[in-house]
C-alpha positions as CSV (number, residue, x, y, z in Angstrom):
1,X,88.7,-49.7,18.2
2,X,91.0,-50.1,21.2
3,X,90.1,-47.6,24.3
4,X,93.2,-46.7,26.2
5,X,91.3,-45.3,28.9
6,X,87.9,-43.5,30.0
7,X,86.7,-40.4,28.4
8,X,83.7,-38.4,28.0
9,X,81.5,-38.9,24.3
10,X,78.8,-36.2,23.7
11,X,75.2,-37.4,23.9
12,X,74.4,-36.7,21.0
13,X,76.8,-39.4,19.3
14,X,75.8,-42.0,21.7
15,X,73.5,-44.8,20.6
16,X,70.2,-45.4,22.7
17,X,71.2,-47.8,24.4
18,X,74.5,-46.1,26.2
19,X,71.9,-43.1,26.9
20,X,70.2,-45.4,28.6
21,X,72.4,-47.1,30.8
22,X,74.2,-43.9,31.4
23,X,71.0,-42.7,32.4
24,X,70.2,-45.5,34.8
25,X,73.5,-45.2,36.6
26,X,72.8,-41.6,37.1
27,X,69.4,-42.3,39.0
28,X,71.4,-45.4,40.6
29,X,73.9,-42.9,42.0
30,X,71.5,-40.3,43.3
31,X,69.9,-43.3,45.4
32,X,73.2,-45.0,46.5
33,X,74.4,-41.2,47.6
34,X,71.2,-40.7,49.6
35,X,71.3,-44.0,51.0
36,X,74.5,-43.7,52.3
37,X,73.8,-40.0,53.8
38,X,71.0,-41.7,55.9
39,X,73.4,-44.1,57.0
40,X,71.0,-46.8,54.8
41,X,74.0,-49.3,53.7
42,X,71.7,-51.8,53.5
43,X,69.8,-50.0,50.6
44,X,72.8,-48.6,49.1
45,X,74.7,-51.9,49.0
46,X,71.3,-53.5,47.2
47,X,70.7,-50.9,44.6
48,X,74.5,-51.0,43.0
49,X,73.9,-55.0,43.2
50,X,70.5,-54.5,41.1
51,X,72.2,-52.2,38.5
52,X,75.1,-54.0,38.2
53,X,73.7,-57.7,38.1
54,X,70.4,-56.6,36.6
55,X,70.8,-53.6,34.2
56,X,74.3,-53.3,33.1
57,X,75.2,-57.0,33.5
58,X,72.1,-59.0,32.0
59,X,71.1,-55.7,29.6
60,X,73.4,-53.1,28.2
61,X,76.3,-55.9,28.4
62,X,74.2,-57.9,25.9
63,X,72.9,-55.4,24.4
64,X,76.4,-53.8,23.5
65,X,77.8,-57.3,22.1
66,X,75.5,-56.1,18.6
67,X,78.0,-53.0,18.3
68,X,81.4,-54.3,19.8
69,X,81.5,-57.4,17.1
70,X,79.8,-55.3,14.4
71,X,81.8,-53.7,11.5
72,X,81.3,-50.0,12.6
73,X,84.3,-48.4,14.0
74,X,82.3,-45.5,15.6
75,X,79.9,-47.5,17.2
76,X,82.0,-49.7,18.5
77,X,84.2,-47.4,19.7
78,X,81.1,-45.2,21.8
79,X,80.2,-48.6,23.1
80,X,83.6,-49.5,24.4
81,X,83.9,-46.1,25.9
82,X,80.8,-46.2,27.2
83,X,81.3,-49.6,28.9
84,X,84.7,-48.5,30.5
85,X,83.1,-45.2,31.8
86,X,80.0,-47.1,33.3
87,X,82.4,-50.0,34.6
88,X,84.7,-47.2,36.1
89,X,81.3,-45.3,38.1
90,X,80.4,-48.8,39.4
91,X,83.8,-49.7,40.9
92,X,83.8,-46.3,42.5
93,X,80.5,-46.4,43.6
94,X,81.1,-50.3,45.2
95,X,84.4,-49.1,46.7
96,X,82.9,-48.4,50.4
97,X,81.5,-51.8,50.4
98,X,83.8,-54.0,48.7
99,X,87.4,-51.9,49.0
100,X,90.1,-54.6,47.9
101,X,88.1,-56.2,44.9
102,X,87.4,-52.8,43.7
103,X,91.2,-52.2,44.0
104,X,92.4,-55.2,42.0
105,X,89.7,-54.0,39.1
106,X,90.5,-50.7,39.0
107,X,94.3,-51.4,39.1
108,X,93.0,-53.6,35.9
109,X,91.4,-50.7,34.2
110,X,93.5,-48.8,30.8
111,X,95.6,-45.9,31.6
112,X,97.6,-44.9,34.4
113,X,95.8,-45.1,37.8
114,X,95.8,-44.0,41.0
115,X,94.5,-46.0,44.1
116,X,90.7,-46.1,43.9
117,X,91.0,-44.9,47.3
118,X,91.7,-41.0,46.0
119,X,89.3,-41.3,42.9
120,X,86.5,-39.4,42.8
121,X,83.3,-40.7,44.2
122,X,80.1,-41.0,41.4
123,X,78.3,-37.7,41.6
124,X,74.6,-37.4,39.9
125,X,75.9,-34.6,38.1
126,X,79.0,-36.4,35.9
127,X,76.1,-37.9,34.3
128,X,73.1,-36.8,31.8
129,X,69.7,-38.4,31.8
130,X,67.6,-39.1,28.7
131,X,63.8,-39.9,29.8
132,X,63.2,-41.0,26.0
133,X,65.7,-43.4,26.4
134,X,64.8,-44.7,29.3
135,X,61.0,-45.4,28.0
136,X,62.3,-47.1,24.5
137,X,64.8,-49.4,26.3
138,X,62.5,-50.5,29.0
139,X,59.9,-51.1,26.4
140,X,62.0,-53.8,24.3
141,X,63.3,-55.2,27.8
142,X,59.6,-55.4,28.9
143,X,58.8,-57.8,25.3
144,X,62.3,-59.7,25.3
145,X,61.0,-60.4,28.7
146,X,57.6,-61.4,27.5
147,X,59.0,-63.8,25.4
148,X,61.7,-64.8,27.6
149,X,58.3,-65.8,29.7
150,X,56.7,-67.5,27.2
151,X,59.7,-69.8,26.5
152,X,59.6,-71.1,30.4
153,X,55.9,-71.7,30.3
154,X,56.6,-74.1,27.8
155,X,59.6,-75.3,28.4
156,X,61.1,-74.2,25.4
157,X,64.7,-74.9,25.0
158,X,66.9,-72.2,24.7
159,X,68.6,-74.3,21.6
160,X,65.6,-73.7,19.9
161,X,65.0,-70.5,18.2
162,X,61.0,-69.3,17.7
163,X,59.0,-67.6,15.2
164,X,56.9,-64.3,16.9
165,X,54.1,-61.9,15.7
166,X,53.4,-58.4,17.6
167,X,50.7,-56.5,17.2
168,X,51.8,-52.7,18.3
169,X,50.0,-49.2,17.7
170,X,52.4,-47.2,14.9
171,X,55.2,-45.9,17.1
172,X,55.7,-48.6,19.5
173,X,55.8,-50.8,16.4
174,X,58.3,-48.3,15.2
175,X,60.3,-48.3,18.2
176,X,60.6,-52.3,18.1
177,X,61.3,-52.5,14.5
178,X,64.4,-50.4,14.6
179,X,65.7,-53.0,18.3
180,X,64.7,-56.1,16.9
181,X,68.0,-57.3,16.4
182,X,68.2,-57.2,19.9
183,X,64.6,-58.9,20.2
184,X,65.9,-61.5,18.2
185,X,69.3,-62.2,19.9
186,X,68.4,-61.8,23.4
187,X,64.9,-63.7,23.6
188,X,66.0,-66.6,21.0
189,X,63.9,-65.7,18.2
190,X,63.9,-66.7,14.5
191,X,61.4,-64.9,12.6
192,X,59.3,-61.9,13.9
193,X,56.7,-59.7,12.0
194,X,56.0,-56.1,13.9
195,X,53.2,-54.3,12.7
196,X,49.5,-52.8,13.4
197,X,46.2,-54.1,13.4
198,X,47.6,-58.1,13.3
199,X,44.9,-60.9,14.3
200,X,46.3,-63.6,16.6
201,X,48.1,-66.8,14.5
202,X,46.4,-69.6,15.0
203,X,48.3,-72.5,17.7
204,X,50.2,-69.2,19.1
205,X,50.5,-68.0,22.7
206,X,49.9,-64.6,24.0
207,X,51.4,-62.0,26.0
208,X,50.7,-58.2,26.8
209,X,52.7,-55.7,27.2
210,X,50.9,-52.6,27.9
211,X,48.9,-52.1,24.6
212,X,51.0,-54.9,23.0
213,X,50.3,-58.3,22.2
214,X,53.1,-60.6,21.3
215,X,52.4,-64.1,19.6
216,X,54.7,-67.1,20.1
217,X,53.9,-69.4,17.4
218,X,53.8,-73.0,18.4
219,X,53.2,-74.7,15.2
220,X,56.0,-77.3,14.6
221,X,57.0,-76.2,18.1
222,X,55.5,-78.0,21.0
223,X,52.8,-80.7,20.9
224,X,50.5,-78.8,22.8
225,X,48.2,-81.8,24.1
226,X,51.3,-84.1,24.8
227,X,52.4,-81.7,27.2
228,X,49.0,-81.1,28.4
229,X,49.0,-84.8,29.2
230,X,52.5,-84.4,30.7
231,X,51.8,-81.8,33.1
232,X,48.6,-83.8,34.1
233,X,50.6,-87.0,34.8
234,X,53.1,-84.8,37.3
235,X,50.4,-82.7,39.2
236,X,48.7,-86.4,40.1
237,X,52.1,-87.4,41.5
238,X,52.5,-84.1,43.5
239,X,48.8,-84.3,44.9
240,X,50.1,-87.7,46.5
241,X,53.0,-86.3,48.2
242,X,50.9,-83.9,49.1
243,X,48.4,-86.2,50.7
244,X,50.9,-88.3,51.9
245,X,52.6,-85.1,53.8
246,X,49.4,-84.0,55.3
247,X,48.3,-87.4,56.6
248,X,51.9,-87.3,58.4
249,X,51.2,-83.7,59.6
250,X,47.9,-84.7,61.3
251,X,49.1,-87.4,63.0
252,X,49.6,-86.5,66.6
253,X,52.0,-89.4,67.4
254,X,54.5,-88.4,64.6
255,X,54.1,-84.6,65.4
256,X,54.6,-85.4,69.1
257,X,57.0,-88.1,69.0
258,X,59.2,-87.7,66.1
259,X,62.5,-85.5,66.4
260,X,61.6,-81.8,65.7
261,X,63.7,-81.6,62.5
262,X,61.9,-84.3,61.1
263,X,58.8,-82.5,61.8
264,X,59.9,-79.7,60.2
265,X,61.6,-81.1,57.3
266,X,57.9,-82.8,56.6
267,X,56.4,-79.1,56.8
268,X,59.3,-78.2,54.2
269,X,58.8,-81.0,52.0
270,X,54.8,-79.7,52.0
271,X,55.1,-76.2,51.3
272,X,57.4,-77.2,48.4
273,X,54.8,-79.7,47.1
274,X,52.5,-77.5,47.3
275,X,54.4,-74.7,45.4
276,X,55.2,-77.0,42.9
277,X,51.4,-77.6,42.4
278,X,51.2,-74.3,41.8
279,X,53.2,-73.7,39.2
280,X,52.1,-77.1,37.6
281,X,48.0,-75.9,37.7
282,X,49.2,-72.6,36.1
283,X,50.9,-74.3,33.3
284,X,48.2,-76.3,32.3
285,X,45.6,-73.2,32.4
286,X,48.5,-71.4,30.2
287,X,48.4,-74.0,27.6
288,X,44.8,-74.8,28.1
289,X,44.2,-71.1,27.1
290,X,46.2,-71.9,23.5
291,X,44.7,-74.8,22.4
């Protein structure tokens, strides 16, 4: 399904997520347009970087891959379009801030082209907006992300694929039954059971998503206490660096005498310990919560 250049597709025969994205860039543009009228470039640079990094890169993008190597032509073909369209708004909408990249993209673009420089600028109104969208999307982002949590607590490797459980009320269950694909390719998951009214699996950890609760199953997994014991071993280690950085701190000869960017490059080295302490203490309450 080869798109030769961009074109409009009704609403109606988009999927859910192009309604979304397309829906996103139009609330993106409104803010960019009104940052840049209040002479805000700061704010208007940072919100296309968020949607294009964070929303069409890391979401739709990913999300689209299910359609574009899939076996329907329709679909695929939506998605491509919708892709080029978006891709083509972005560019536009970048152009003030980044002229001669934009250029060499759009230049890049199907069809016959004129510079960027005489294209239209993004206007709210080339775009619709689909609230429903928006809420469906964001809630099977909000569990990938859940998940996608979980998996870092532990120090899951992404190699390894995991086996989850949610426990939704009737039509958010419905909602992530008919995106689990997506669930299952974009937070590494195996098997998944979606349903009301489910107990929590034994050795599993939680997470909530509004009136959600999403199970990681562990059994097989992780050794829970050998990484209990882990965690313990490394938090003793950072408690003496942190000892060892305060006692250096307190010491008025080193503070006083010693070179001021080796002062300070203590006080680095001791906010960083005691970060990583943190993080460490948190981890070991997470799994001491699932055991």
């Amino acid at each position: 399904a080869d798109v030769t250049e961009t074109g409009k597709v009704s609403k109606e025969s988009l999927g859910i997520e192009d309604r979304w994205i397309i829906t996103r860039l139009s609330k993106v543009v409104k803010e960019v347009s009104e940052a840049i009228e209040n002479y805000r470039f700061n704010e208007a640079a940072g919100a296309c970087y968020q949607f294009v990094w964070h929303e069409f890169c890391d979401w739709y993008v990913e999300m689209s891959k299910w359609y574009l190597y899939g076996n329907e032509k329709q679909k695929k073909k939506n998605t491509l379009t919708t892709l080029l369209n978006v891709l083509s708004a972005v560019l536009r909408l970048l152009h003030p801030f980044m002229p001669f990249v934009t250029e060499e993209i759009w230049q890049k673009l199907p069809g016959k082209r004129e510079s960027i420089m005489v294209s239209k600028f993004p206007e709210a109104e080339d775009f619709f907006e689909d609230e429903q969208a928006l809420k469906e999307i964001g809630l099977v982002m909000d569990v990938i992300t859940a998940i996608r949590n979980v998996r870092g607590e532990l120090r899951i490797p992404p190699s390894k694929r995991v086996n989850v459980v949610i426990d939704a009320p009737g039509q958010k269950a419905g909602i992530l039954n008919e995106h689990v694909h997506h669930i299952k390719a974009l937070a590494k998951v195996e098997d998944i059971q979606i349903g009301q009214g489910i107990e929590k699996p034994d050795s599993s950890a939680t997470s909530v998503v509004e009136d959600i609760s999403i199970y990681v199953l562990l059994k097989g997994l992780l050794n829970i206490e050998e990484e209990k014991k882990r965690i313990m071993k490394e938090i003793k280690k950072v408690q003496k660096d942190i000892e060892m950085f305060e006692k250096k701190l307190q010491n008025k000869n080193f503070v006083e005498k010693a070179p001021s960017h080796v002062v300070e490059e203590v006080r680095e080295k001791l906010s960083m310990a005691n970060e990583k302490f943190s993080k460490l203490e948190q981890s070991l309450k997470f799994l001491e919560s699932i055991s």
